[in-house]
N, C-alpha and C positions, 0 to 999 in steps of 0.2 A: 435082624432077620429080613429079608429081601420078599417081598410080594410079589407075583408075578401078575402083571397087568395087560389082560386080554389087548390086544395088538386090533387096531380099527384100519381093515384094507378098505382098498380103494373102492373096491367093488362095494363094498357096504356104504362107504359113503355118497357115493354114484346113486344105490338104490333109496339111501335115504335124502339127497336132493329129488328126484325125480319124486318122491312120495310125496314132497314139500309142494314140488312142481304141481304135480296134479291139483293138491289141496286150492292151492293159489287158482288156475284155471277154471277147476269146479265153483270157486266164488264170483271168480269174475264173469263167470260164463251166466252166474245167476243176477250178481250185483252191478256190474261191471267197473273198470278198474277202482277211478274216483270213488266209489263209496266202499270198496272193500277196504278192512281195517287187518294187521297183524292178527287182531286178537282174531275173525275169522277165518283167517288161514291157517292159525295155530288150532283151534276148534276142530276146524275140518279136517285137519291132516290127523289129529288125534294124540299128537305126540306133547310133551310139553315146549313152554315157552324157551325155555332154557335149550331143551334140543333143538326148535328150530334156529333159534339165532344163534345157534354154532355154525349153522349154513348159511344163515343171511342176514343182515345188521338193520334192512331196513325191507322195505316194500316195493321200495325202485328196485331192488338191487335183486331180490326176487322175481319182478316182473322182467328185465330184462334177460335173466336167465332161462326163467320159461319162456320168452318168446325167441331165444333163442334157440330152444330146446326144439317147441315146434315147429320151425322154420330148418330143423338142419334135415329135412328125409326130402324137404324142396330143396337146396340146394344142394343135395347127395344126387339129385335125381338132374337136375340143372350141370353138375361136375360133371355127369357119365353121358350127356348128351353128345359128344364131339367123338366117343369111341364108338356109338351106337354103329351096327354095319346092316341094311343101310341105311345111311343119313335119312333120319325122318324129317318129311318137310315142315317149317317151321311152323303151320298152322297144329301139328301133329305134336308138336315138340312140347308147346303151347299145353295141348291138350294133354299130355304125360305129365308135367307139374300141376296140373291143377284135379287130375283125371278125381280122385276120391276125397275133393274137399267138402262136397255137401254131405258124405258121410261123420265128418269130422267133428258135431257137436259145435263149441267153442271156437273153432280154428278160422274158418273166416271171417270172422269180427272180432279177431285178437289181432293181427295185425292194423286193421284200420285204426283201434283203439290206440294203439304204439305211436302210428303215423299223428292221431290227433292229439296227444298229450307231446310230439315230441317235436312239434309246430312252436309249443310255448316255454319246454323243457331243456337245456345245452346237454345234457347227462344224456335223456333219452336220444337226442338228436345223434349226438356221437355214436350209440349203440345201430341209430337206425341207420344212419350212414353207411355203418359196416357192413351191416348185414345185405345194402342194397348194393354196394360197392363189390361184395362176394360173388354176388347174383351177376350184375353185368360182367365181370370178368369171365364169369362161364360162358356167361351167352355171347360175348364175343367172339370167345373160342369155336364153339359150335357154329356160330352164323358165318363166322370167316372161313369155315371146313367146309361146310354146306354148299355156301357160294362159290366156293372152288370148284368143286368137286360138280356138282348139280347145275350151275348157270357157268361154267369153265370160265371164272376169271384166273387172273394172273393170282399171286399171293397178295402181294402188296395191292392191289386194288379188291382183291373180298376184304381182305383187312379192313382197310377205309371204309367202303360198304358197310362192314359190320358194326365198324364205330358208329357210326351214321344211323344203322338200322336199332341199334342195340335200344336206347331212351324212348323209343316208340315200342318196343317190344316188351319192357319193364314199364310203360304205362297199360297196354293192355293186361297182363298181369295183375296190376294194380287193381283197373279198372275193375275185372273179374270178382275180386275180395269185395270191392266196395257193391257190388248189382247182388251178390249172391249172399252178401251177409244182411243185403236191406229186403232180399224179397222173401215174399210169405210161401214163397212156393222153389227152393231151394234147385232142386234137380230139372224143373221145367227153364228156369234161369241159365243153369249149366249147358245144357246141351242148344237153349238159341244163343248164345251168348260165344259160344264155339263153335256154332253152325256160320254168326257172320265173321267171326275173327277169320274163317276161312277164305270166305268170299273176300273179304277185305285184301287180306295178303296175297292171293293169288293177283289181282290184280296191281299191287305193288311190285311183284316181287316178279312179276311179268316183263317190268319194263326193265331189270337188271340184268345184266350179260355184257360178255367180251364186247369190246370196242370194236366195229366196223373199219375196216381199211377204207379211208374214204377215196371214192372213184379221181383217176385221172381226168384231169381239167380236158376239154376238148377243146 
Protein backbone atom coordinates (compact mmCIF):
# COMPACT_ATOMS: atom_id res chain seq x y z
CA UNK A 1 0.00 0.00 0.00
CA UNK A 2 1.54 3.26 -1.24
CA UNK A 3 1.42 6.54 1.32
CA UNK A 4 1.13 9.48 0.00
CA UNK A 5 3.69 11.98 1.45
CA UNK A 6 2.66 15.66 1.66
CA UNK A 7 5.25 17.27 -1.02
CA UNK A 8 7.67 20.23 0.89
CA UNK A 9 7.69 23.35 -1.86
CA UNK A 10 9.89 25.71 -2.01
CA UNK A 11 8.08 28.40 -0.80
CA UNK A 12 7.63 26.62 2.37
CA UNK A 13 11.02 26.07 2.72
CA UNK A 14 11.91 29.69 1.89
CA UNK A 15 9.41 30.63 4.67
CA UNK A 16 10.74 28.22 7.07
CA UNK A 17 14.61 29.50 6.60
CA UNK A 18 13.65 32.95 6.82
CA UNK A 19 11.70 31.92 10.36
CA UNK A 20 15.20 30.33 11.37
CA UNK A 21 16.64 33.65 9.98
CA UNK A 22 14.88 35.86 12.05
CA UNK A 23 15.26 33.54 15.27
CA UNK A 24 19.15 33.84 14.63
CA UNK A 25 19.04 37.91 14.26
CA UNK A 26 16.66 38.19 17.29
CA UNK A 27 19.55 36.53 19.31
CA UNK A 28 22.28 38.11 18.09
CA UNK A 29 20.64 41.40 18.02
CA UNK A 30 20.42 40.51 21.89
CA UNK A 31 23.63 38.36 22.50
CA UNK A 32 25.62 39.06 19.65
CA UNK A 33 27.18 36.67 17.44
CA UNK A 34 29.97 34.95 19.70
CA UNK A 35 27.77 34.00 22.50
CA UNK A 36 24.66 32.97 20.69
CA UNK A 37 24.49 29.12 20.80
CA UNK A 38 22.30 26.69 18.21
CA UNK A 39 20.38 25.75 21.23
CA UNK A 40 19.17 29.70 21.27
CA UNK A 41 18.14 29.88 17.93
CA UNK A 42 16.54 26.71 18.15
CA UNK A 43 14.43 28.13 21.32
CA UNK A 44 13.73 31.28 19.64
CA UNK A 45 12.60 30.17 16.33
CA UNK A 46 10.41 27.63 18.46
CA UNK A 47 10.59 24.86 16.06
CA UNK A 48 12.51 21.76 17.03
CA UNK A 49 16.20 20.84 16.88
CA UNK A 50 15.70 18.46 14.17
CA UNK A 51 13.83 20.98 12.07
CA UNK A 52 16.17 23.49 12.14
CA UNK A 53 19.16 21.52 11.05
CA UNK A 54 17.51 20.32 8.05
CA UNK A 55 18.14 24.11 7.15
CA UNK A 56 21.46 24.53 8.82
CA UNK A 57 24.35 22.21 10.05
CA UNK A 58 25.98 24.77 12.05
CA UNK A 59 25.88 28.38 13.28
CA UNK A 60 28.30 29.79 10.60
CA UNK A 61 26.37 28.48 8.08
CA UNK A 62 23.32 30.22 9.51
CA UNK A 63 24.87 33.37 10.14
CA UNK A 64 26.14 33.79 6.82
CA UNK A 65 22.77 33.23 5.37
CA UNK A 66 21.06 35.71 7.40
CA UNK A 67 23.44 38.13 6.64
CA UNK A 68 22.91 37.43 3.52
CA UNK A 69 19.53 37.72 3.65
CA UNK A 70 19.82 41.17 5.20
CA UNK A 71 22.06 42.60 2.84
CA UNK A 72 20.19 41.39 -0.42
CA UNK A 73 17.16 44.65 -0.38
CA UNK A 74 21.08 46.87 -0.25
CA UNK A 75 22.14 45.43 -3.05
CA UNK A 76 18.68 45.09 -4.83
CA UNK A 77 18.59 48.87 -4.29
CA UNK A 78 22.68 49.29 -5.18
CA UNK A 79 21.51 46.82 -8.79
CA UNK A 80 18.74 49.46 -9.75
CA UNK A 81 20.85 52.48 -9.22
CA UNK A 82 22.43 52.70 -12.84
CA UNK A 83 18.51 52.44 -14.53
CA UNK A 84 17.44 55.19 -11.94
CA UNK A 85 16.20 58.29 -14.78
CA UNK A 86 17.67 60.78 -13.38
CA UNK A 87 20.92 59.64 -12.33
CA UNK A 88 20.83 60.51 -8.70
CA UNK A 89 23.91 62.17 -7.52
CA UNK A 90 26.23 59.97 -5.75
CA UNK A 91 25.82 61.63 -2.41
CA UNK A 92 21.88 60.84 -3.00
CA UNK A 93 22.72 57.39 -4.28
CA UNK A 94 24.55 57.06 -0.96
CA UNK A 95 21.74 58.11 0.94
CA UNK A 96 19.04 55.42 -0.97
CA UNK A 97 21.14 52.31 0.39
CA UNK A 98 21.35 53.41 3.63
CA UNK A 99 18.02 55.81 3.75
CA UNK A 100 15.93 53.27 6.57
CA UNK A 101 18.89 51.54 8.45
CA UNK A 102 18.32 53.12 11.76
CA UNK A 103 14.98 51.86 11.46
CA UNK A 104 16.29 48.50 11.10
CA UNK A 105 16.70 47.06 14.84
CA UNK A 106 19.64 44.60 14.26
CA UNK A 107 20.89 45.45 10.93
CA UNK A 108 23.49 47.92 11.44
CA UNK A 109 25.69 46.06 13.71
CA UNK A 110 25.17 42.72 11.97
CA UNK A 111 27.38 43.58 9.21
CA UNK A 112 30.13 45.19 11.35
CA UNK A 113 29.92 41.92 13.40
CA UNK A 114 30.45 39.59 9.89
CA UNK A 115 33.38 42.14 9.08
CA UNK A 116 34.84 41.44 12.64
CA UNK A 117 34.54 37.63 13.05
CA UNK A 118 35.61 37.40 9.25
CA UNK A 119 39.13 39.33 9.92
CA UNK A 120 40.00 35.98 11.86
CA UNK A 121 37.54 33.55 9.96
CA UNK A 122 38.62 32.01 5.99
CA UNK A 123 34.64 30.76 5.76
CA UNK A 124 33.35 34.05 6.88
CA UNK A 125 35.88 35.96 4.79
CA UNK A 126 34.93 34.15 1.64
CA UNK A 127 31.08 34.99 2.29
CA UNK A 128 32.26 38.59 3.07
CA UNK A 129 34.22 39.01 0.01
CA UNK A 130 31.28 38.20 -2.12
CA UNK A 131 28.93 39.98 -0.80
CA UNK A 132 31.43 43.23 -0.98
CA UNK A 133 32.46 42.08 -4.40
CA UNK A 134 28.47 42.12 -5.46
CA UNK A 135 28.19 45.67 -4.15
CA UNK A 136 31.24 47.25 -6.00
CA UNK A 137 30.17 45.85 -9.20
CA UNK A 138 27.01 47.76 -8.84
CA UNK A 139 28.43 50.67 -8.02
CA UNK A 140 30.75 50.64 -10.73
CA UNK A 141 28.01 50.48 -13.06
CA UNK A 142 26.25 53.29 -11.63
CA UNK A 143 29.35 55.54 -11.02
CA UNK A 144 30.68 54.93 -14.60
CA UNK A 145 26.65 55.89 -15.92
CA UNK A 146 26.75 58.79 -13.66
CA UNK A 147 29.98 60.13 -14.76
CA UNK A 148 29.08 59.86 -18.30
CA UNK A 149 26.13 61.11 -18.41
CA UNK A 150 26.46 64.09 -15.51
CA UNK A 151 30.44 65.28 -15.79
CA UNK A 152 30.33 64.08 -19.85
CA UNK A 153 33.20 61.77 -19.88
CA UNK A 154 34.18 59.50 -22.53
CA UNK A 155 33.13 55.75 -21.53
CA UNK A 156 36.28 54.30 -21.05
CA UNK A 157 37.41 57.28 -18.92
CA UNK A 158 33.99 57.32 -16.37
CA UNK A 159 34.87 53.57 -16.35
CA UNK A 160 38.34 54.26 -14.97
CA UNK A 161 37.08 56.99 -12.86
CA UNK A 162 34.64 54.59 -11.36
CA UNK A 163 37.07 51.94 -10.60
CA UNK A 164 38.99 54.60 -8.99
CA UNK A 165 36.06 56.15 -7.12
CA UNK A 166 34.38 52.76 -6.46
CA UNK A 167 36.80 51.49 -2.72
CA UNK A 168 36.30 54.96 -1.42
CA UNK A 169 32.61 54.84 -2.03
CA UNK A 170 32.32 51.12 -0.25
CA UNK A 171 34.35 52.74 2.58
CA UNK A 172 32.00 55.49 3.30
CA UNK A 173 29.26 52.79 3.20
CA UNK A 174 31.22 50.94 5.51
CA UNK A 175 32.00 53.78 7.53
CA UNK A 176 28.10 54.61 8.03
CA UNK A 177 27.36 50.83 9.72
CA UNK A 178 30.14 51.25 11.88
CA UNK A 179 29.23 55.50 13.31
CA UNK A 180 25.39 54.33 13.37
CA UNK A 181 25.63 51.09 14.99
CA UNK A 182 28.05 52.59 17.73
CA UNK A 183 25.96 55.64 18.54
CA UNK A 184 23.33 56.16 21.26
CA UNK A 185 21.55 58.29 19.17
CA UNK A 186 20.82 56.26 15.79
CA UNK A 187 18.82 58.95 13.37
CA UNK A 188 20.79 62.14 14.80
CA UNK A 189 24.04 59.96 13.42
CA UNK A 190 22.29 59.32 9.95
CA UNK A 191 21.40 62.46 8.66
CA UNK A 192 25.18 64.28 9.90
CA UNK A 193 26.71 61.60 8.70
CA UNK A 194 24.89 62.21 5.12
CA UNK A 195 24.87 65.84 5.52
CA UNK A 196 28.96 65.53 5.22
CA UNK A 197 29.16 62.65 2.90
CA UNK A 198 27.58 65.38 0.75
CA UNK A 199 29.89 68.05 1.26
CA UNK A 200 32.63 65.62 0.88
CA UNK A 201 31.80 64.32 -2.55
CA UNK A 202 30.78 67.46 -4.09
CA UNK A 203 34.00 68.55 -3.70
CA UNK A 204 35.59 65.43 -5.02
CA UNK A 205 33.59 64.81 -7.58
CA UNK A 206 33.92 68.73 -8.75
CA UNK A 207 37.26 68.15 -9.82
CA UNK A 208 36.09 65.14 -12.41
CA UNK A 209 35.13 66.09 -16.12
CA UNK A 210 36.23 65.83 -19.70
CA UNK A 211 39.77 66.51 -20.39
CA UNK A 212 40.51 70.25 -21.61
CA UNK A 213 41.95 70.49 -25.21
CA UNK A 214 45.09 72.02 -24.15
CA UNK A 215 45.88 75.70 -25.63
CA UNK A 216 48.24 76.10 -28.74
CA UNK A 217 51.82 76.85 -27.75
CA UNK A 218 52.46 80.55 -28.61
Amino acid sequence: MEVDVPKVTEEHREQMRRRIQEAALACIGRKGFSAVSMADIIAESGLSAGAVYVYYRSKDELFLDASRGVMRDRLGTLGALHSRRPLPHPARALALVVEDIPERGTFPGLPVQVWGEAVRRPELQTSARGILAEAASHLRRYLAAWLAEERGLPEDDAARAAERLCPAFIGLVQGYMVQVSLSPDAEETHGRYLAAVEGLLEGILAEIGPRQPESAPR
